[in-house]
N, C-alpha and C positions, 0 to 999 in steps of 0.2 A: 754312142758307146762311151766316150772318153768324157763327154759332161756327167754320167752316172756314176762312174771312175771319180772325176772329181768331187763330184757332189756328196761324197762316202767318204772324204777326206777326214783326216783328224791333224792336229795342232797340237802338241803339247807342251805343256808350260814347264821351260826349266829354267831353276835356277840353282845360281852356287855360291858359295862366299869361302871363306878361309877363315879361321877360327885361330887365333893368335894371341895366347895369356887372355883368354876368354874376353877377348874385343873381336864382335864380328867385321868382315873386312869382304865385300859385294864383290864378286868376281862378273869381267865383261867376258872372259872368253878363259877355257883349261883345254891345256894337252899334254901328252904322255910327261912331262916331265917339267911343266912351266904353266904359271897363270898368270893371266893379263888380271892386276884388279880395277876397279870401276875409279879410285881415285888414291892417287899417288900415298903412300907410308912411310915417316922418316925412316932414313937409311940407319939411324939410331938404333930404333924398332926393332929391325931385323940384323941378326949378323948368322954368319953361318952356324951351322945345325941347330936354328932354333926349331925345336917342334912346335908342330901346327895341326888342326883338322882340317882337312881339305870334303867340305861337305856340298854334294850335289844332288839334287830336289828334282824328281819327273815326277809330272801329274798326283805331287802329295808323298811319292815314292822319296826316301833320300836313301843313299848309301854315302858314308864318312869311310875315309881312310885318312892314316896317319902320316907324314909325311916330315921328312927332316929339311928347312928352306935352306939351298947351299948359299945363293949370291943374287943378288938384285942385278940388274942391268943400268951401267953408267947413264947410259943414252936414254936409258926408260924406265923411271923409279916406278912405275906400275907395273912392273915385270920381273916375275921373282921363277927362279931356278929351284925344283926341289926334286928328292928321291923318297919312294914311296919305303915306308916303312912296314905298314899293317892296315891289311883291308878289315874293315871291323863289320 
């Protein structure tokens, strides 16, 4: 019963990035309120309330929301703090 279960399995392919003054930027991981990106962004780059698209991709599916970035993390420039502004 449970290898039929398996075998019915699906996978689906997500991805996400962040969209900043229209430079896309690969995200490794997002949550409620924070994304990890795939490779560090001068701290330059970002300073608080820069708007951004925070866009994530299932199976061809994307939904974009908007999002104001407050602060990068000292300890980890690929880690940006944001608050969601407009789900589009």
């Amino acid at each position: 019963m449970l290898k039929n279960a398996l075998s019915n399995g699906h996978s689906s392919q997500v991805r996400g990035w962040l969209l900043i003054d229209g430079v896309r930027h690969e995200l490794a991981q997002v949550g409620p309120d924070f994304c990890i990106l795939r490779e560090p962004i001068s701290s330059n780059f970002v300073c608080c309330d820069t708007q951004a698209d925070l866009v994530i991709e299932v199976d061809g599916t994307q939904r974009q929301v908007v999002v104001l970035l407050s602060s990068t993390h000292l300890s980890s420039p690929k880690r940006l703090q944001f608050r969601t502004v407009q789900v589009a």
